[in-house]
Each structure stands twice: as structure tokens, then as C-alpha cells.
C-alpha positions as CSV (number, residue, x, y, z in Angstrom):
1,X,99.7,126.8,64.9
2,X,102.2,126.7,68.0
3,X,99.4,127.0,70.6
4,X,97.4,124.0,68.7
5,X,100.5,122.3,68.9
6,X,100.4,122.4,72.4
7,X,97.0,121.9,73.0
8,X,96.5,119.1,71.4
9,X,99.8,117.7,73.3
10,X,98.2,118.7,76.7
11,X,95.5,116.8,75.8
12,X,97.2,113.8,75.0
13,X,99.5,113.7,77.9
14,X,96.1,113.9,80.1
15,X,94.9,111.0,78.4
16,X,97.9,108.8,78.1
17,X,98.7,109.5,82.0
18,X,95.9,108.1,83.9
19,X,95.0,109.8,87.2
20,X,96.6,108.0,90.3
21,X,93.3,108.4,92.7
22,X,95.0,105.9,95.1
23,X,98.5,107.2,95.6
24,X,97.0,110.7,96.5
25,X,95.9,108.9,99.5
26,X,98.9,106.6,100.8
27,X,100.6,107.9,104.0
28,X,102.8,104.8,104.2
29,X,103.5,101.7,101.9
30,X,105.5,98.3,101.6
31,X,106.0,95.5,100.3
32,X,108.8,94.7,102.8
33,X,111.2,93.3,99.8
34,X,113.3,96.6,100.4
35,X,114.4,96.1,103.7
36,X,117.3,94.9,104.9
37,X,116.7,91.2,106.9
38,X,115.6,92.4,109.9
39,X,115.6,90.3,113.7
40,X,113.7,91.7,116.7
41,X,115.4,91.1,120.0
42,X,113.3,92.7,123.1
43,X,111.5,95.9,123.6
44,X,112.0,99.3,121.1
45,X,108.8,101.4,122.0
46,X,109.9,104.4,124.2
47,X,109.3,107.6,122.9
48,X,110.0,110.7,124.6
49,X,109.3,114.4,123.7
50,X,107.0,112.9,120.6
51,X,110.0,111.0,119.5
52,X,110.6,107.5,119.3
53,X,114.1,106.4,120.9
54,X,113.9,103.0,119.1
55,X,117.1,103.6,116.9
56,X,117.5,100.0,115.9
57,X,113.8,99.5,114.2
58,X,113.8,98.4,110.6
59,X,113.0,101.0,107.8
60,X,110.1,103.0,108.1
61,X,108.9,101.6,111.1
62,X,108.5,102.9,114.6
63,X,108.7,100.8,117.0
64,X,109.0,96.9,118.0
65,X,108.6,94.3,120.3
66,X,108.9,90.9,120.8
67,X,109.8,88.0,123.6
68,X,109.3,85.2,121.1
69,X,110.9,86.6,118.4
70,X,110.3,88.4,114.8
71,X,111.7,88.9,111.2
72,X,111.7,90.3,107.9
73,X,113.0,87.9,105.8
74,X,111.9,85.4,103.4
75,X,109.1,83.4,104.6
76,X,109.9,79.6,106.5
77,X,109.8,76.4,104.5
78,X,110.9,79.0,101.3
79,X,107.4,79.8,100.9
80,X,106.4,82.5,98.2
81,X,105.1,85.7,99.4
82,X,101.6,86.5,98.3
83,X,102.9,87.6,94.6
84,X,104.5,84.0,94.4
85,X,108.5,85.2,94.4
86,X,109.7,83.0,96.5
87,X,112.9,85.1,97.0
88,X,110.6,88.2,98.3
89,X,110.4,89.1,102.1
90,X,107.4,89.0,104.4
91,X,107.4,90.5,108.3
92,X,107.1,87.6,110.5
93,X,105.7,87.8,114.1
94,X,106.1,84.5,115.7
95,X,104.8,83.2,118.4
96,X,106.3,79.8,121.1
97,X,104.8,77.1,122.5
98,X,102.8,78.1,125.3
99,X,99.4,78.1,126.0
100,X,99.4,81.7,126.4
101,X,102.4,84.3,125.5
102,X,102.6,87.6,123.9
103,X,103.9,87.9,120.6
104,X,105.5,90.2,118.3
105,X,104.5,93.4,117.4
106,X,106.0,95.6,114.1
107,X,104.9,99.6,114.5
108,X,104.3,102.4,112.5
109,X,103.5,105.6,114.0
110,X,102.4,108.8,111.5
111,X,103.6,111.9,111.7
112,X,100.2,113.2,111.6
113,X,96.7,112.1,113.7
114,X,94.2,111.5,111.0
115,X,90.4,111.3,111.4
116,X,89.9,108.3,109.1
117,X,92.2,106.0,108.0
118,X,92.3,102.5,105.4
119,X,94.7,100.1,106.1
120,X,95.3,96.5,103.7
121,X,97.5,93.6,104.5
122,X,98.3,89.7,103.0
123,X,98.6,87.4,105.7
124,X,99.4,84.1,105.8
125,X,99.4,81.9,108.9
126,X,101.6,79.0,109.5
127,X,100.9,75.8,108.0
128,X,101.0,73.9,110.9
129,X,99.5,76.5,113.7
130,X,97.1,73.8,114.4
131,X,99.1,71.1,116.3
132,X,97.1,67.8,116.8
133,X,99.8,66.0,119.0
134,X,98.3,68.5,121.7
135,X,95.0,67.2,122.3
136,X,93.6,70.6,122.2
137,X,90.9,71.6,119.2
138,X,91.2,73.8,116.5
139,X,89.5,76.7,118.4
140,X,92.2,77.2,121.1
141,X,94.6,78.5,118.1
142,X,94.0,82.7,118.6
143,X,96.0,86.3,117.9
144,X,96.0,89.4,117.8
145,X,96.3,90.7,113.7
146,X,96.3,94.4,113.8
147,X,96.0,96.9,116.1
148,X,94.9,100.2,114.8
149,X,94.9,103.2,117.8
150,X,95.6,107.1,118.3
151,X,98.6,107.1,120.2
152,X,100.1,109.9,122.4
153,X,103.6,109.5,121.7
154,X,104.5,109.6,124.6
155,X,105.9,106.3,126.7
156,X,105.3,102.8,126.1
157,X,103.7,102.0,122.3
158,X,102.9,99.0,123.5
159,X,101.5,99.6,127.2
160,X,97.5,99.2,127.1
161,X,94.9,99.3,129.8
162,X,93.7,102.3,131.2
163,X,97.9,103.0,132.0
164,X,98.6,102.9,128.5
165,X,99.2,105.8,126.1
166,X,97.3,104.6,123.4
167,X,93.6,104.6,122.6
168,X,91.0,103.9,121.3
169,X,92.1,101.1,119.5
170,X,90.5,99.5,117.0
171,X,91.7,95.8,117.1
172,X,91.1,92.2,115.4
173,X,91.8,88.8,116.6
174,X,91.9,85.4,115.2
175,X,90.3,82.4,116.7
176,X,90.1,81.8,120.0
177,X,88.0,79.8,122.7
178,X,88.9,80.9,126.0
179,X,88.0,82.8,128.9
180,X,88.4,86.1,127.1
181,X,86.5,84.8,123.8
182,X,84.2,82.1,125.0
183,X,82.8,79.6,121.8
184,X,83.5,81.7,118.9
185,X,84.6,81.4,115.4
186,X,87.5,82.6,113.2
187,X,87.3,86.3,113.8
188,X,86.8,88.8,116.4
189,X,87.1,92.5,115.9
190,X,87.2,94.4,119.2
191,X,86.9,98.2,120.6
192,X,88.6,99.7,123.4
193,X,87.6,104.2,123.5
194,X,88.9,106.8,125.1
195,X,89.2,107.2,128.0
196,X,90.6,103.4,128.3
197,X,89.3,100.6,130.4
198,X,91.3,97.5,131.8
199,X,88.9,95.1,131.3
200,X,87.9,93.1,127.7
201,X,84.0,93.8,127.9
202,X,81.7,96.0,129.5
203,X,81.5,93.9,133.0
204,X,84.2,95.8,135.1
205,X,86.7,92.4,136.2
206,X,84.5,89.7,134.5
207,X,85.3,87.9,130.5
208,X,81.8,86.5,130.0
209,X,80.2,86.7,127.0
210,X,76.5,87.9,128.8
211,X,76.9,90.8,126.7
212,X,76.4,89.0,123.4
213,X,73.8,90.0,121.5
214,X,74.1,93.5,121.0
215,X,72.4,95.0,123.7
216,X,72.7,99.0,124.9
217,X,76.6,98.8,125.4
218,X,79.4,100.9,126.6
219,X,81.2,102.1,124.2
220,X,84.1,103.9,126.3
221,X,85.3,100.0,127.2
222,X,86.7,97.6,125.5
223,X,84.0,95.3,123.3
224,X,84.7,93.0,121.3
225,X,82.2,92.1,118.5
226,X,81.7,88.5,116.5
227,X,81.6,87.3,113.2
228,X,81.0,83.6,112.7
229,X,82.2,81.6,109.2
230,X,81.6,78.3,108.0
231,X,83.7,75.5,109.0
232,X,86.7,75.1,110.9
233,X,89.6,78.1,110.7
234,X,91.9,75.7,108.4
235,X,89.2,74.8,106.2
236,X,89.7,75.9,102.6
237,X,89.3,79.8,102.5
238,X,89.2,80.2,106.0
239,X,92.6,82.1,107.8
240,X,94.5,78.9,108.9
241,X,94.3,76.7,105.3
242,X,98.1,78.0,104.9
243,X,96.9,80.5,101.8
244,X,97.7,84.0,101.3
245,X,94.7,86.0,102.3
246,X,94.2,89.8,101.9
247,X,92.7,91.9,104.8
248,X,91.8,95.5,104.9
249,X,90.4,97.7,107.3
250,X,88.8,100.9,107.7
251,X,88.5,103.6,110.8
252,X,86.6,106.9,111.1
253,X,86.7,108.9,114.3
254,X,83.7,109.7,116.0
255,X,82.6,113.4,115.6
256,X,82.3,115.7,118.7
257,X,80.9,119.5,119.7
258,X,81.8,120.5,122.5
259,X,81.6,118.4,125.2
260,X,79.2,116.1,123.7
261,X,81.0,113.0,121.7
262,X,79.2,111.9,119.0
263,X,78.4,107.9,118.1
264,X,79.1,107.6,114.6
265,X,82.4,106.6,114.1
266,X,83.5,103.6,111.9
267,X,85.6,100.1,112.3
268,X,85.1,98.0,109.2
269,X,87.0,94.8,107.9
270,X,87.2,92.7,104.6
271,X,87.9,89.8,104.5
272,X,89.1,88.9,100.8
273,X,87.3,91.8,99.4
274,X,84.2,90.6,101.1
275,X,82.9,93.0,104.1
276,X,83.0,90.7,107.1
277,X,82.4,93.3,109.4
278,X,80.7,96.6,109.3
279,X,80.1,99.0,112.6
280,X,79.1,102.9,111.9
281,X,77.6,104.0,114.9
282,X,80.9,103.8,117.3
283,X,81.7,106.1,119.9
284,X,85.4,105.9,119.9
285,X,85.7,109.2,122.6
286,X,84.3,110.4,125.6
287,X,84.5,113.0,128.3
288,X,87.5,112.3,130.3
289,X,89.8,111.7,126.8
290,X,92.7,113.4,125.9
291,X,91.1,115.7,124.2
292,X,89.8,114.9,120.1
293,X,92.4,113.2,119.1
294,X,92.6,111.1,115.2
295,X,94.3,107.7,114.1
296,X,97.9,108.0,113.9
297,X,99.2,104.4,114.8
298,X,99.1,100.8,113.0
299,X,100.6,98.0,114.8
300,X,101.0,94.4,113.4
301,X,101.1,91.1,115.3
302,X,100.1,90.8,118.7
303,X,99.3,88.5,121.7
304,X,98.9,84.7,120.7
305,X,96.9,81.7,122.4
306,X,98.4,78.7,121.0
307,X,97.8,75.6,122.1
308,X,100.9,74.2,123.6
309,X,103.1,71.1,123.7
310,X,106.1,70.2,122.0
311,X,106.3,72.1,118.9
312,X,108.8,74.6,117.3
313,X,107.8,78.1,117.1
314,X,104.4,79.3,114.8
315,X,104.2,82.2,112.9
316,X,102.2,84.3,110.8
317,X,103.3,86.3,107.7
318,X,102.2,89.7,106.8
319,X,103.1,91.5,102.9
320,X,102.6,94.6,101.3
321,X,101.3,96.9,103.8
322,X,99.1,99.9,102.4
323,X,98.2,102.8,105.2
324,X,96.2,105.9,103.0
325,X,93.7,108.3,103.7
326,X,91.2,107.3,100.7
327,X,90.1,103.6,100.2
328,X,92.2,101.5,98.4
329,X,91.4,100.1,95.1
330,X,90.7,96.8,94.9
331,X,93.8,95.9,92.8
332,X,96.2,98.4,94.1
333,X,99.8,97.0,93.6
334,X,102.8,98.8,95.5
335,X,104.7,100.6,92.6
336,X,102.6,100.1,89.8
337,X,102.3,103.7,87.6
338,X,98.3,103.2,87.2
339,X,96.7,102.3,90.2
340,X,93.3,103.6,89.6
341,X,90.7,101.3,89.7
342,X,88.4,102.4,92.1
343,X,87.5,100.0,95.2
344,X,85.2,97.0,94.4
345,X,81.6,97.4,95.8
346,X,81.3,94.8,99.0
347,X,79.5,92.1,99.0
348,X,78.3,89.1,101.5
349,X,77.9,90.9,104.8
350,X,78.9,88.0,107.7
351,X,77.9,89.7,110.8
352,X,77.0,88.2,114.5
């Protein structure tokens, strides 16, 4: 009778506890509300000996840096954050008014290199990033939004280029028309492998867009890729209509034996749950790397391209960040007890 007894509560506890399939996989979550309000002044991205000397970055993050300023707080204007609590916080990279100028970057750093990796954001980008008054179009409003990159730890975390200490990289920007992203629209995802060049595409000290098209490419350079959407980026479900939108990303390493690097590694986005982008044939390293090396670094925020003139600050609002070694279900929350739905199928492929 006592082993029934138990039996028949094992059973029920396995059926009243759903699995967690999603948890299993999360290597670093938050939704940021934790965190004490946090202001970036400068540079914090030296490591040495594997460690990072920034003592001053804000919980659970690595590294920082910004020379137009960054926060976690609650978002400008008393804006909700993307589960509508107004009195929740949001990291906030912002960016000046100059026609070019690097923003601010918020780093996390793993302890461990992993050979895949999913990543998911909310981002929100300021109301008014468009600015009229300038006489520019809506096209000259760009940024980086995530950086994704094996780095050595080691150095700068934020040096790039065939000096820097991190690659490949697996990166996305918003909008931009300019010499680096000549006539495109709303996003553009971007490779740089390993061994690192110092140049955007594969034309050693040119920005043209002749390689367009998808021809036989170099994948050991930087290349960006792009995706074309309807209308302009602050029309209504597009990145710049002032609405919460959720990204999420996905990176495999390519495969290797020996001394022959194998093209089938991954770089994939959603946009909204929708898969906007979709590479699996990516050879992320080559001979000459440091050696096979996996994912180990995500990095928010980034260079901007804004249009200029006189305007305060812009910004751009990132919530409840979600780093894991599984894909994430599609309704994951941060803290709830059953997050288990499994990862909605994607739909509407945009691709150029």
C-alpha cells in the first residue's frame, strides 16, 4: 500500500510540474528591472589574463563603452517597457547628434565558448530618431543592434578589424544609406570570420555594393547581406514606428577537420517571430584563425549614423535579454515557472 502511495504521488508530481525545456538552455537572462540604475561614462573593456578589469559594469555584464552616453533606467518620456510597467527599466544606448559617431555598447562575455548559441531581445527605438528639421531622408537613420562574436578575452572587447580580439562576428544593423550600405532598406545582417578583415565587403579598401547579388563570396571578410521590407522604417510595424518589437537571433559555428573549415555554419534573425533572415551555409573560420573557437560574446548597441542637426540625443531601448543554448520558445517570459511551449514554426521568409 506504501509503495502505491508513492507511486501514484510520483506520478502526479510529474504531471503537475511541467518540464522546463527552455530554462535547461539559458546561459544568461534579464529583464534589466533588477539592476541598480546604472550610467556609462567612457571605456570598461580591458581584460587581462581571461579576466575583465571592468570593476564598475552593471550586474551581470562584462564590459561597456560609450562616448555618447548609456543607461539602465526607466525608459525617456516615462515610456513602458515592452510588458507595459511603466516603472520597469530598459538598457539604453544612446546616440548624439552627428552625422556619424559611435555609440554605446552593453557586454556580456560567457564563461564558456559555445558552438551554437540563440539570443532574443525587445527593442524599441526612439520616437523621434527621424528628425525632419534636417533635410536628410529617413534612410540616413542607421545602427548597429547586436553584435554576436567569439572573443579571446584578451584586450580590447570592443577593438575590431583585423587588430581586434574578437571574431567572427555575427552582426545586424538598422537602416542606413551611405557609403558603407549604399540604397538599402531597414535591415542589414553582416559577417566578419576568422581570421578578421578591415574592410566591410569582400573588395580589399572599397564600400561598393558590386558584390550584391550573391555571387561566389569570401567568407573570411566581412559581408554584409540584405533584407528589404515594405515601406519606410517608421511605418507601422517597421523598427522606427516607436513600438516595442522582439528580435531574436540564432548562431551555429562552422564545422572543421583538420585543416579543412567547413561552410555550414548558421546566422539567422526574426523579426517578430517571422524569419527575416536565414543563412546556413556560412564559413565563419579559416586557416590562419585562432584555432576552432565557439560563441562566447553578445554585445548590444553599437555605432550610429544619424542624421544630424540640432537635436537632443536619440536612443534605442533594449528589454529582457535571453542568451541559451536551445531555441527559445516563442512565449518565453523571464521568471515564469512553465516556460515550455516549444518555438513557433517561422514563417514569411524576406530575403534579398
Amino acid at each position: 500500500m506504501e509503495r502505491q502511495f508513492f507511486k501514484i504521488f510520483f506520478l502526479l508530481v510529474v504531471v503537475l510540474m511541467p518540464p522546463n525545456f527552455a530554462r535547461a538552455g539559458v546561459v544568461f537572462q534579464t529583464t534589466f528591472d533588477d539592476i541598480a540604475n546604472f550610467s556609462t561614462v567612457g571605456d570598461c573593456g580591458t581584460w587581462s589574463g581571461g579576466v575583465s578589469q571592468c570593476g564598475s559594469a552593471p550586474a551581470g555584464f562584462s564590459n561597456y563603452y560609450t562616448p555618447s552616453g548609456g543607461s539602465i533606467g526607466p525608459i525617456p518620456g516615462g515610456l513602458a517597457d515592452h510588458t507595459g510597467g511603466t516603472a520597469k527599466k530598459a538598457w539604453m544606448a544612446y546616440y548624439p547628434n552627428a552625422v556619424y559617431s559611435g555609440g554605446s555598447f552593453l557586454s556580456k562575455t560567457l564563461n564558456t565558448d559555445y558552438p551554437e548559441l540563440y539570443a532574443r531581445f525587445y527593442m524599441r527605438v526612439d520616437p523621434n530618431w527621424y528628425q525632419a528639421t534636417t533635410g536628410q531622408g529617413d534612410s540616413t537613420a542607421g545602427s548597429k543592434v547586436i553584435r554576436i562574436d567569439h572573443f579571446d578575452r584578451t584586450g580590447e572587447a570592443f577593438q575590431y578589424f583585423s587588430g581586434g580580439y574578437g571574431a567572427p562576428i555575427a552582426d545586424m544593423n538598422l537602416s542606413a544609406n551611405n557609403t558603407y550600405y549604399p540604397n538599402r532598406a531597414l535591415y542589414t545582417p553582416a559577417y566578419r570570420g576568422d581570421p578578421q578583415a578591415s574592410f566591410y565587403q569582400s573588395i580589399p579598401g572599397t564600400y561598393t555594393d558590386a558584390i550584391f547579388g550573391m555571387p561566389a563570396r569570401d567568407r573570411h571578410t566581412d559581408f554584409p547581406m540584405y533584407m528589404s521590407a515594405s515601406g519606410a522604417y517608421n511605418a507601422a510595424g517597421n523598427w522606427g514606428d516607436g513600438a516595442w518589437h522582439k528580435y531574436d537571433f540564432h548562431v551555429k559555428m562552422n564545422t572543421h577537420s583538420g585543416n579543412t573549415w567547413n561552410a555550414d555554419g548558421v546566422w539567422q534573425i526574426w523579426y517578430d517571430g517571422v524569419l527575416v533572415f536565414n543563412d546556413t551555409g556560412i564559413q565563419w573560420t579559416a586557416a590562419g584563425s585562432d584555432g576552432y573557437t565557439g560563441w562566447n560574446t553578445i554585445q548590444m548597441g553599437g555605432n550610429a549614423n544619424n542624421p544630424g542637426g540640432s537635436f537632443t540625443s536619440q536612443w534605442i531601448a533594449y528589454d529582457d535579454l535571453v542568451v541559451s543554448t536551445t531555441a527559445i520558445p516563442a512565449d518565453y517570459v523571464i521568471g515564469a515557472s512553465s516556460d515550455t511551449t516549444p518555438p513557433a514554426a517561422p514563417t514569411g521568409l524576406i530575403v534579398r
